[in-house]
C-alpha positions as CSV (number, residue, x, y, z in Angstrom):
1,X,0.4,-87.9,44.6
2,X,-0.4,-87.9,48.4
3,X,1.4,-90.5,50.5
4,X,0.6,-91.3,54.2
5,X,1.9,-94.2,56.3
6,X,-1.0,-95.8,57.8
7,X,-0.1,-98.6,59.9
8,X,0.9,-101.6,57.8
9,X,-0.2,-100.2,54.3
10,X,0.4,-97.1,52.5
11,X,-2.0,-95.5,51.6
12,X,-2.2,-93.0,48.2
13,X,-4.8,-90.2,47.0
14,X,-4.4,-88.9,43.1
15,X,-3.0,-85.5,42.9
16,X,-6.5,-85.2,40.5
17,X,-9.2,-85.6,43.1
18,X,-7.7,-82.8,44.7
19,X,-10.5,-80.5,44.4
20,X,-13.1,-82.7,46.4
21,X,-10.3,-82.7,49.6
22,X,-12.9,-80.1,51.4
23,X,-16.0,-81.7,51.1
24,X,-14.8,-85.0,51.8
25,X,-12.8,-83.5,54.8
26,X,-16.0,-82.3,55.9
27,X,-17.8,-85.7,55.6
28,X,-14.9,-87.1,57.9
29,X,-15.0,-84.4,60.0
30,X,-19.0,-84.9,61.4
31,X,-17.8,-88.4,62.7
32,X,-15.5,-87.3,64.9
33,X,-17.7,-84.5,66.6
34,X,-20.8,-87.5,66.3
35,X,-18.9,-90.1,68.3
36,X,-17.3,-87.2,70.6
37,X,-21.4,-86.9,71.2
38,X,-22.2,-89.7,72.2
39,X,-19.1,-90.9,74.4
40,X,-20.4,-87.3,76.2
41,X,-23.5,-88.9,76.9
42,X,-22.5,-91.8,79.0
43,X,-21.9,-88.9,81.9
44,X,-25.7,-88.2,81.6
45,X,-26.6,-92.0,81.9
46,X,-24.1,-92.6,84.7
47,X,-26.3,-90.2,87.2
48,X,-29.3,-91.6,85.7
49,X,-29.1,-95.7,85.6
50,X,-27.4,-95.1,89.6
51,X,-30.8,-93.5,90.2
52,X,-33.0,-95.8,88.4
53,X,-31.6,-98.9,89.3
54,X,-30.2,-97.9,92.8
55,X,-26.4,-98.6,91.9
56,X,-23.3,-97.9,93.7
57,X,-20.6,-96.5,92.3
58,X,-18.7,-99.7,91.4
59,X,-21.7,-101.0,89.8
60,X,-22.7,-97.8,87.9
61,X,-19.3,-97.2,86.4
62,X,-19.5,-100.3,84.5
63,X,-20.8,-97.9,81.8
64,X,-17.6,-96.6,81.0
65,X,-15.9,-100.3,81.7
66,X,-18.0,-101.6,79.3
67,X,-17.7,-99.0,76.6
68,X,-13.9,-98.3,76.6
69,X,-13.7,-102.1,76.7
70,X,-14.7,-102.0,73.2
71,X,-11.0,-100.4,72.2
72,X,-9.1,-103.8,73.4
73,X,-11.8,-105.9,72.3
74,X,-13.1,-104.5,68.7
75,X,-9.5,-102.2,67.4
76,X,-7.5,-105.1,65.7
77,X,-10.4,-106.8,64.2
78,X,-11.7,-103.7,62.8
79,X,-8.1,-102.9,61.8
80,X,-8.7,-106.0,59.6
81,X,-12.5,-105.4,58.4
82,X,-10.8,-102.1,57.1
83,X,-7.9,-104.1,55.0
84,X,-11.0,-106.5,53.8
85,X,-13.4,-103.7,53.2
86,X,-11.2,-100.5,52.9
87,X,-12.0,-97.4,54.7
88,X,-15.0,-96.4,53.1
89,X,-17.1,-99.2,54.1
90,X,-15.8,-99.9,57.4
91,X,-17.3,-95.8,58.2
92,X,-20.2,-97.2,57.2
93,X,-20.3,-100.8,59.2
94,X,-19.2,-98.3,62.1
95,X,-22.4,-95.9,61.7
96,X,-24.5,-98.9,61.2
97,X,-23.5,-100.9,64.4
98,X,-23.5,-97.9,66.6
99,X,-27.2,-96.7,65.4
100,X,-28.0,-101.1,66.1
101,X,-26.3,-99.8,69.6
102,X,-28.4,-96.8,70.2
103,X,-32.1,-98.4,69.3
104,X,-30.7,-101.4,71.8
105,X,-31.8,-98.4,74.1
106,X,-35.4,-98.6,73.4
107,X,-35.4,-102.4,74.7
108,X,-33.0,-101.9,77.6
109,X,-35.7,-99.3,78.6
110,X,-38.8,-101.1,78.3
111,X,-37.4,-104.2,80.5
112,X,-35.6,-102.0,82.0
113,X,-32.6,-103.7,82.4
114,X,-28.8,-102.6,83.7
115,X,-27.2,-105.4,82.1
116,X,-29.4,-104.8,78.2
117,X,-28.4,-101.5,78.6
118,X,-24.1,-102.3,79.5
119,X,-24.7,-104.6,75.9
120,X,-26.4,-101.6,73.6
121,X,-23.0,-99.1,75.0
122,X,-21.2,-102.2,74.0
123,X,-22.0,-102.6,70.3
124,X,-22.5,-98.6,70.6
125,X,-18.5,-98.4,71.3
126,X,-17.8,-101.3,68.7
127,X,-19.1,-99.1,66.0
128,X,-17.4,-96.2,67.2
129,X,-13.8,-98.6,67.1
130,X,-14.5,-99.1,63.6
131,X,-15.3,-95.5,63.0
132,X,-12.3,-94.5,65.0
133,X,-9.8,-96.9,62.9
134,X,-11.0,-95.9,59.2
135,X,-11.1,-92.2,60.1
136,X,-8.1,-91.3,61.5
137,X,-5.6,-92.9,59.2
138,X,-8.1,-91.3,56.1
139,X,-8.0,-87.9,57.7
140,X,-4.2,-88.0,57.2
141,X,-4.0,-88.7,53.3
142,X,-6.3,-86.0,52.1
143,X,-4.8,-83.3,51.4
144,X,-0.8,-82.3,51.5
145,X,1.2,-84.8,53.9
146,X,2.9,-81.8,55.1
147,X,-0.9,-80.7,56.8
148,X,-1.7,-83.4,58.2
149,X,-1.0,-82.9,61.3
150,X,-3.2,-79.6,61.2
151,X,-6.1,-81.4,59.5
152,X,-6.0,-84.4,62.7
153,X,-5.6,-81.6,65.0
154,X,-9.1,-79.5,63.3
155,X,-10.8,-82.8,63.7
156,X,-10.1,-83.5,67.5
157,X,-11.4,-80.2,68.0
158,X,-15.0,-81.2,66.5
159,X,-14.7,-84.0,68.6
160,X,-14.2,-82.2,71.5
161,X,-16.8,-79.7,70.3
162,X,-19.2,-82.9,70.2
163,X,-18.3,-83.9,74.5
164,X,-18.7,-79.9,75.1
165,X,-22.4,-80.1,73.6
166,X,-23.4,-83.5,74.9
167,X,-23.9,-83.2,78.3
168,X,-26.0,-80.5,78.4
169,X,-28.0,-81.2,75.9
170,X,-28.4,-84.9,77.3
171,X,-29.2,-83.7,80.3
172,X,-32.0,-81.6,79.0
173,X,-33.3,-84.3,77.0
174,X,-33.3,-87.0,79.7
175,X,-32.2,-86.0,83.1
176,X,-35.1,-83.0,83.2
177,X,-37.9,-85.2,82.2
178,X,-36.5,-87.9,85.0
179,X,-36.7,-85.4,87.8
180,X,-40.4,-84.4,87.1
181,X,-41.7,-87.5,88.0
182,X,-38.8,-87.9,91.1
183,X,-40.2,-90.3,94.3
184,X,-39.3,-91.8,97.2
185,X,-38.8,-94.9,96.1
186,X,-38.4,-96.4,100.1
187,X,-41.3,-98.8,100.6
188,X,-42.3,-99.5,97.2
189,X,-43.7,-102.5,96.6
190,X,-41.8,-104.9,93.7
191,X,-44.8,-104.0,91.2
192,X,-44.8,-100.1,91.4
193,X,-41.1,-99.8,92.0
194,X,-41.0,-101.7,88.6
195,X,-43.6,-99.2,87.1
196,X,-41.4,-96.2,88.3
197,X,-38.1,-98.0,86.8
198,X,-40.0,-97.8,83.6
199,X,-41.2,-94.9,83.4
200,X,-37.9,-93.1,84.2
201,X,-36.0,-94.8,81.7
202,X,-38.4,-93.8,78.8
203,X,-36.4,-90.5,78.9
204,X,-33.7,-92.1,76.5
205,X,-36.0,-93.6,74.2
206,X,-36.6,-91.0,72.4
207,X,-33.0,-89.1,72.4
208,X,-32.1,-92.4,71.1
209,X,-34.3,-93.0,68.6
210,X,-33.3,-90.1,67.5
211,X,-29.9,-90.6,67.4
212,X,-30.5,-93.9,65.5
213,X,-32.4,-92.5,63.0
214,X,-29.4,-89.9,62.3
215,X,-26.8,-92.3,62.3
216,X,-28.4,-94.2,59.7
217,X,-28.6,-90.8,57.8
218,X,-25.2,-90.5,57.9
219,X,-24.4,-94.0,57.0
220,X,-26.3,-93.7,54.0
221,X,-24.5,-90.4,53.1
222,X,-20.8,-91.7,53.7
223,X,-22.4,-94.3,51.5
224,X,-23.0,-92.8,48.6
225,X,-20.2,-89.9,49.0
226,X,-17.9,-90.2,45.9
227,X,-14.9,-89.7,48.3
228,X,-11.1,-89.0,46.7
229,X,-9.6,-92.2,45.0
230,X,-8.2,-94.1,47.7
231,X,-6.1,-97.2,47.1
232,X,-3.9,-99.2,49.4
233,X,-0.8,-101.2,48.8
234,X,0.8,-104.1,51.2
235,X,4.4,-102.9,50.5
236,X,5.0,-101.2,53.6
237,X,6.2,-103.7,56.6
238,X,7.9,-103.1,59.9
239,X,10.9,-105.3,57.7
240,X,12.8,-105.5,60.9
241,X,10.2,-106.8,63.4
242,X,11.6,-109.8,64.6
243,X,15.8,-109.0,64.4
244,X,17.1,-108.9,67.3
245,X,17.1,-105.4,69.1
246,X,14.3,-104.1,67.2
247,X,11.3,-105.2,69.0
248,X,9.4,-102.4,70.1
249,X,8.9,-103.6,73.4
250,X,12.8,-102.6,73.6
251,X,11.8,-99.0,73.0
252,X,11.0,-97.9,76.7
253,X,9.3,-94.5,75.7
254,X,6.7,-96.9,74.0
255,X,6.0,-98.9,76.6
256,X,5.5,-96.1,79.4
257,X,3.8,-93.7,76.8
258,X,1.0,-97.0,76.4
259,X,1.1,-96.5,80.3
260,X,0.8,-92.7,79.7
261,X,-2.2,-93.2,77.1
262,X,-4.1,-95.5,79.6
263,X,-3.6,-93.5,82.9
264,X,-4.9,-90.1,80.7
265,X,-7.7,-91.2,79.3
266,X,-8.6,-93.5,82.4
267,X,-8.4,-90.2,84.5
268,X,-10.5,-87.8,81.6
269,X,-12.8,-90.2,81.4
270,X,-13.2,-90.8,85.5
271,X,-13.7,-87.5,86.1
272,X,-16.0,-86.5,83.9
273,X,-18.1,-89.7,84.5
274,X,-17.9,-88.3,88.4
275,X,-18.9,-84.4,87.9
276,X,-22.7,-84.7,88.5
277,X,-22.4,-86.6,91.3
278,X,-19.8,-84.6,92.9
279,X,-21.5,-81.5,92.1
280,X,-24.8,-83.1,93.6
281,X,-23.1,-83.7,97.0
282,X,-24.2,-81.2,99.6
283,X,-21.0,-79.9,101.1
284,X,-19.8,-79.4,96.7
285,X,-22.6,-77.5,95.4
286,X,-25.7,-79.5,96.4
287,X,-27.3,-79.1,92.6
288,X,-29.6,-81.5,91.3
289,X,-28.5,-83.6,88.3
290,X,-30.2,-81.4,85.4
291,X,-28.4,-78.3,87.4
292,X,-24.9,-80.3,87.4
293,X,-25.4,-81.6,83.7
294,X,-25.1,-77.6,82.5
295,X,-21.3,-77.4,84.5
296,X,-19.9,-80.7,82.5
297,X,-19.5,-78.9,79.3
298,X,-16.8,-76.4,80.9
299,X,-15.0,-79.4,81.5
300,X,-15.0,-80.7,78.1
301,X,-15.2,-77.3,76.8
302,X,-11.9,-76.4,78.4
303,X,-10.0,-79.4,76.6
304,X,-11.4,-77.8,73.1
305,X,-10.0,-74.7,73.8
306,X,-6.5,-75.9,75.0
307,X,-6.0,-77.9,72.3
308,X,-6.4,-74.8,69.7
309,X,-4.0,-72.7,72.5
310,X,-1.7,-75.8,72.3
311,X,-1.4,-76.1,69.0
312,X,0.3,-72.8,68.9
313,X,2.4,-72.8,72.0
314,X,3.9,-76.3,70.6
315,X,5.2,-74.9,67.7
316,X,7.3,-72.8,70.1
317,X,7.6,-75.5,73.3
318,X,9.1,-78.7,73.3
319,X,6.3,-80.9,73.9
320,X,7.8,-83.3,77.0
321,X,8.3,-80.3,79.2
322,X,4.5,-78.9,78.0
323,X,3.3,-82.1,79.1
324,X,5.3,-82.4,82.4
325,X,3.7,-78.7,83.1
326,X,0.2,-79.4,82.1
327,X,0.0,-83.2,84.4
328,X,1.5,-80.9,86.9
329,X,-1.0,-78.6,87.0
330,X,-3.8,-80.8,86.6
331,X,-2.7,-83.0,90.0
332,X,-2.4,-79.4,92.0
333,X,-6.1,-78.7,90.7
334,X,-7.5,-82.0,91.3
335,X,-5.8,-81.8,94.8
336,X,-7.3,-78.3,95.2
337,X,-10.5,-79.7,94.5
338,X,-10.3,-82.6,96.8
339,X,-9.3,-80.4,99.9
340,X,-11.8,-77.7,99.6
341,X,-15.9,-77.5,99.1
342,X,-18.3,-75.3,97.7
343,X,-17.0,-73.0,94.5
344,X,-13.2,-73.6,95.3
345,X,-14.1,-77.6,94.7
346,X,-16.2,-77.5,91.6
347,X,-14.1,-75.3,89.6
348,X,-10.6,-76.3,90.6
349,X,-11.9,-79.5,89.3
350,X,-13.4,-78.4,85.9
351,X,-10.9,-76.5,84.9
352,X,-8.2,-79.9,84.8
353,X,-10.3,-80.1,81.4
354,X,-8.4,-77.4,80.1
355,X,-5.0,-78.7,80.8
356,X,-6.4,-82.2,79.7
357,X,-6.2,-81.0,76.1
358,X,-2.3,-81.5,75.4
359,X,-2.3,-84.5,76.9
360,X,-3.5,-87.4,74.4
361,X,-1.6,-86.0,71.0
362,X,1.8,-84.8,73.2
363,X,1.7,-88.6,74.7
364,X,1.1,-90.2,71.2
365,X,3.8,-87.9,69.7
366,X,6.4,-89.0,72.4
367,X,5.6,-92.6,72.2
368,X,6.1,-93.2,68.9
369,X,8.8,-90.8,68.6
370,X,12.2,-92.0,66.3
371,X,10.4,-95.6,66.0
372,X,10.9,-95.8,62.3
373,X,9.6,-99.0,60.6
374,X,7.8,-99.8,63.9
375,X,5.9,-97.2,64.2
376,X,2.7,-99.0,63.3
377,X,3.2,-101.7,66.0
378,X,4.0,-98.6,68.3
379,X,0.7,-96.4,67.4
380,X,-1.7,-99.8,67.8
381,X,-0.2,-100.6,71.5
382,X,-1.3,-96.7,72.2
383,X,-4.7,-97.0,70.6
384,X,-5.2,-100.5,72.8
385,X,-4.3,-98.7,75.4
386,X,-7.2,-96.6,75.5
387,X,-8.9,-99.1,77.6
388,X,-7.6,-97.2,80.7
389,X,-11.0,-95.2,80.1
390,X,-13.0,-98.8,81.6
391,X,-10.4,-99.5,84.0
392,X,-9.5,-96.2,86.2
393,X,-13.2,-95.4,86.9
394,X,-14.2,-98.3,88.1
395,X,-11.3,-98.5,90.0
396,X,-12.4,-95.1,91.3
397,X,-15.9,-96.0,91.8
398,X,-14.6,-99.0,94.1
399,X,-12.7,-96.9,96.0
400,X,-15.3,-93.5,96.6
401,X,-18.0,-96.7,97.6
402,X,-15.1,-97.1,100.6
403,X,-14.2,-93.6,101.4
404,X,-16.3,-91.5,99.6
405,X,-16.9,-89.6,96.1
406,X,-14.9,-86.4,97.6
407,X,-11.7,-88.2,98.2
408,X,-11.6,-91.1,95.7
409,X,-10.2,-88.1,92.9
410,X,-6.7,-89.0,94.2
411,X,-7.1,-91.8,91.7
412,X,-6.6,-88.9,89.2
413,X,-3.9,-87.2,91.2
414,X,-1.6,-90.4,90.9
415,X,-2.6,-91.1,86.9
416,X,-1.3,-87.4,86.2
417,X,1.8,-87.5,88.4
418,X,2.9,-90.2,86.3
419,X,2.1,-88.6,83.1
420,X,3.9,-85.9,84.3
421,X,7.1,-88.3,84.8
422,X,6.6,-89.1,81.6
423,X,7.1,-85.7,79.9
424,X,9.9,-84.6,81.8
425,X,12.3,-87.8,81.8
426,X,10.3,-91.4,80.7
427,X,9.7,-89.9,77.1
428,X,13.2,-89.7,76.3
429,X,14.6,-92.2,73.5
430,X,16.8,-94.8,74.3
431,X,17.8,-97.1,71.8
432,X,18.0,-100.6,72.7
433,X,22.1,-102.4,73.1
């Protein structure tokens, strides 16, 4: 029998359905690189909705505010469709509302229309939440207990296999049939400036539709999968929530590693939602979007190579001091970046994707580090605090509308100096008096 914690319940597989543990693995598996695609994407629409629409930056990044919004808004209650529904099912509610997300698209396009197109990435993220919250905890029960770790670890790489493909493929897909029909769109009267909004957003019905139909495809397979015997039990309980001392808000390495979670994923997610546009300024590279779009992946790319190079230096490294290193590094490349121009800039800045990979499991690891029965309250304040990913960019995007795209990175520079706090002295355990 296979026994894994998962939050409030513990969850079991029987020792017989052992020999389906691959397939069903494998099932698992695609979601993670399929909604590591499509967060990807949202760095192709970024460039493309500022164009069509005319946005500045604090307008535009409401892409990523409204998607990583979904993690406050949509975790807990699909923490409780999964207890109604089990994991199963919620995988496929997830698959179902992101593909009612993605042909929102087709709509949003026609109009066209910023604000229908924020609400389709909403209910787009909310099915990736539910995906997110049945997957993970089901990755970890099948197979051995004592592999668990590897199995979570081969899975983040698909997903970050799925952000290294995105980009450039989204970019082919929409960003090159946007810039063959390119104008000056000074002087335009209301009617044919309309006309030109429309026909440059038709470039993501189609990738969409597309990615709607295969969503439903996979639905219907995780569907009608005969996964491994799972069943659940409502033993498990953090029994002393509530005594006095053992609150886990007493637990300081909790609370900053929440910080931690939201200042990493706010500063991943800000600059890779900034790359084409930085790359498209003149005195960077001066390439045109569909040109840019090809240089994102070796910033995602890098983080799915540093997490299989991590994997195997942690078994040797202490992981606070790997993550003090890696923030450090990453706030001397970003400040490279933001000092110099041509080659020096672009590349200084992709390769902080590399040193991104550690990041996210090292933080987790820390934060829930020696917290016992409250580990499950511990890992759902972390998960929440995703939500850095809508915050920090449009923080950024406010601030490179003031004083420009170049130096609005030190956003990022501060987010990874505090992460790198963390690793080398706010991760430490200290038990409450």
């Amino acid at each position: 029998m296979a026994i894994a914690n998962t939050g409030s319940n513990t969850a079991t597989v029987s020792a017989g359905s052992g020999g389906s543990y691959r397939s069903a693995f494998a099932m698992v598996t695609t979601l993670f690189f399929v909604w590591g695609f499509l967060t990807s994407l949202n760095d192709i629409l970024i460039p493309h909705l500022k164009a069509i629409f005319d946005l500045d930056y604090t307008k535009v990044m409401l892409v990523q505010f409204a998607f990583f919004s979904s993690y406050a808004i949509f975790g807990i209650p699909s923490g409780k469709v999964v207890e109604w529904i089990g994991y199963q099912r919620t995988m496929v509610v997830g698959l179902l509302t992101m593909g009612a997300g993605a042909i929102l698209f087709i709509p949003a396009a026609n109009t066209p229309s910023f604000p229908l197109f924020l609400a389709a990435l909403i209910i787009l993220a909310a099915g990736i939440t539910a995906l997110q919250v049945a997957a993970n905890p089901y990755v970890t029960v099948l197979g051995p207990p004592q592999t668990a770790s590897s199995r979570l670890n081969l899975t983040q790489a698909f997903n970050s296999l799925g952000t290294t493909i995105g980009p450039p493929l989204g970019g082919w897909l929409i960003l090159k049939g946007a810039e063959k029909t390119l104008e000056n769109t000074t002087g335009m009267s209301t009617a044919a400036l309309h006309a030109y909004r429309i026909q440059q957003a038709a470039t993501v019905k189609v990738p969409y539709l597309a990615i709607t139909l295969a969503l439903v495809v996979l639905a219907l397979a995780i569907a009608f999968y005969k996964f491994p015997r799972l069943d659940t039990t409502k033993d498990y309980r953090p029994a002393q929530t509530g005594e006095k001392g053992h609150s886990m808000w007493r637990y300081p390495h909790v609370v900053l590693g929440a910080v931690a979670i939201f200042l990493y994923v706010g500063a991943e997610v800000s600059i890779g939602s900034f790359l084409i546009n930085y790359f498209n300024q003149s005195y960077i590279a001066g390439l045109s979007a569909l040109a840019a779009a090809n240089l994102v992946p070796f910033y995602w790319g890098g983080a799915m190579v540093g997490r299989f190079i991590g994997s195997g230096v942690l078994q040797k490294v202490k992981t606070g001091p790997l993550l003090t290193l890696c923030a450090g590094v990453a706030t001397v490349l970003v400040l490279i970046s933001m000092l110099t121009f041509g080659h020096i800039a672009v590349w200084s800045i992709l390769l902080v994707g590399l040193f991104n990979s550690i990041m996210f499991p090292s933080i987790f690891t820390l934060g829930i580090a020696e917290m016992g029965p409250l580990t499950g309250e511990a890992s759902g304040l972390l998960v929440t605090a995703i939500v850095g990913g809508a915050i920090i960019p449009e923080l950024q995007g406010i601030l490179a509308d003031r004083i420009g795209i170049h130096h609005a990175f030190v956003i990022p520079v501060l987010c990874y100096l505090f992460i790198a706090y963390y690793g080398w002295k706010g991760s430490k355990v200290i038990l409450p008096s």
